[in-house]
C-alpha positions, 0 to 999 in steps of 0.5 A, spaced: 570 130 607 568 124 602 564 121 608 560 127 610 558 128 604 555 121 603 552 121 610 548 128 607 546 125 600 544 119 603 540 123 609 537 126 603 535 120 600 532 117 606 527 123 607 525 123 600 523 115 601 521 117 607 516 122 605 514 118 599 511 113 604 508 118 609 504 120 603 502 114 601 500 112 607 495 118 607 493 117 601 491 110 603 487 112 609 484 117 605 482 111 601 480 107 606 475 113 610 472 113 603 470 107 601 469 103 607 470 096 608 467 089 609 469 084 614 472 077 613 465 075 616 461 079 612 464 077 605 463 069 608 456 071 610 454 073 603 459 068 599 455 064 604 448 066 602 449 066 594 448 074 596 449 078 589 455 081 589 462 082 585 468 079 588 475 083 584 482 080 586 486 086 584 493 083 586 499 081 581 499 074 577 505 072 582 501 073 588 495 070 585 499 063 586 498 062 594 490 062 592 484 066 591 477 067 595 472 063 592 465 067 588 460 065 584 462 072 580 471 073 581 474 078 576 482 078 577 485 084 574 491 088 576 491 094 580 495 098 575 490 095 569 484 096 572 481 103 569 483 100 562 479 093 564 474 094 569 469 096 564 469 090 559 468 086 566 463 090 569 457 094 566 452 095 572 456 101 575 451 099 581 454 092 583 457 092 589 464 089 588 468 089 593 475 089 592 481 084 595 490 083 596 494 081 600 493 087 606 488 091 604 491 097 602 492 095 594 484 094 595 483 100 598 485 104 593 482 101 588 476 100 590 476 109 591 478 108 583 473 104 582 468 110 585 471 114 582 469 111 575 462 111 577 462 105 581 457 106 586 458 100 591 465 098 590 469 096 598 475 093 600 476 087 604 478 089 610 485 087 612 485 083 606 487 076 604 491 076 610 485 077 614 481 072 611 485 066 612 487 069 619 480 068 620 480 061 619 476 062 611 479 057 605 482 059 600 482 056 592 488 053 589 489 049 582 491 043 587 485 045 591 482 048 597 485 050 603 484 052 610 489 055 615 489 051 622 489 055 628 495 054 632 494 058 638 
């Protein structure tokens, strides 16, 4: 009887983490239709090309250590503090800023959450930092900048 009723809770359990996640993930997609995004080429072009625009880190200080995406404007602010921050760092509601992590989704939702401030132009990094070192693209670190090398 024990181990039924663990086998039930833990069933339980799992649908609830199940559930949390499905609705995370429309709730990212979500996101992602809303706001858009930019491509690895595309960001470098406009790195590139001196464009005007604003590039927003919104990963964890722990993750930051493996390195960022150079930009003459680059703010790094927590996904959770971005609503409480972004506006001392960023007055033109007109600016196009697009916003980066690790995979993308982070950046999804903050760039709909910047939107949702008033943020006009706010995009995400499609496929996120990943993507852009896949892509070849450097990143900068304290002890330099760095390049993946292509090993296929």
């Amino acid at each position: 009887m024990k181990l039924f009723s663990l086998v039930l809770v833990s069933i339980f359990l799992s649908s609830f983490v199940f559930s949390d996640n499905v609705q995370a993930e429309k709730l990212i997609r979500l996101a992602k239709k809303e706001v858009g995004s930019i491509t690895p080429k595309e960001l470098k072009r406009k790195i590139d090309t001196d464009e005007a625009f604003v590039l927003l880190d919104v990963r964890e200080p722990h993750d930051r250590f493996s390195g960022e995406i150079y930009s003459s404007e680059y703010y790094a602010l927590t996904r959770g503090s971005l609503e409480f921050e972004i506006g001392n760092k960023i007055k033109d509601k007109k600016s196009l800023i697009i916003t980066y992590c690790i995979a993308g989704n982070a950046s999804a939702l903050a760039a709909q959450t910047l939107r949702l401030l008033g943020y006009k132009n706010a995009t995400s990094l499609e496929g996120g930092l990943k993507a852009w070192v896949k892509a070849g693209y450097p990143l900068e670190t304290d002890i330099g900048v760095f390049k993946r090398i292509n090993d296929d």
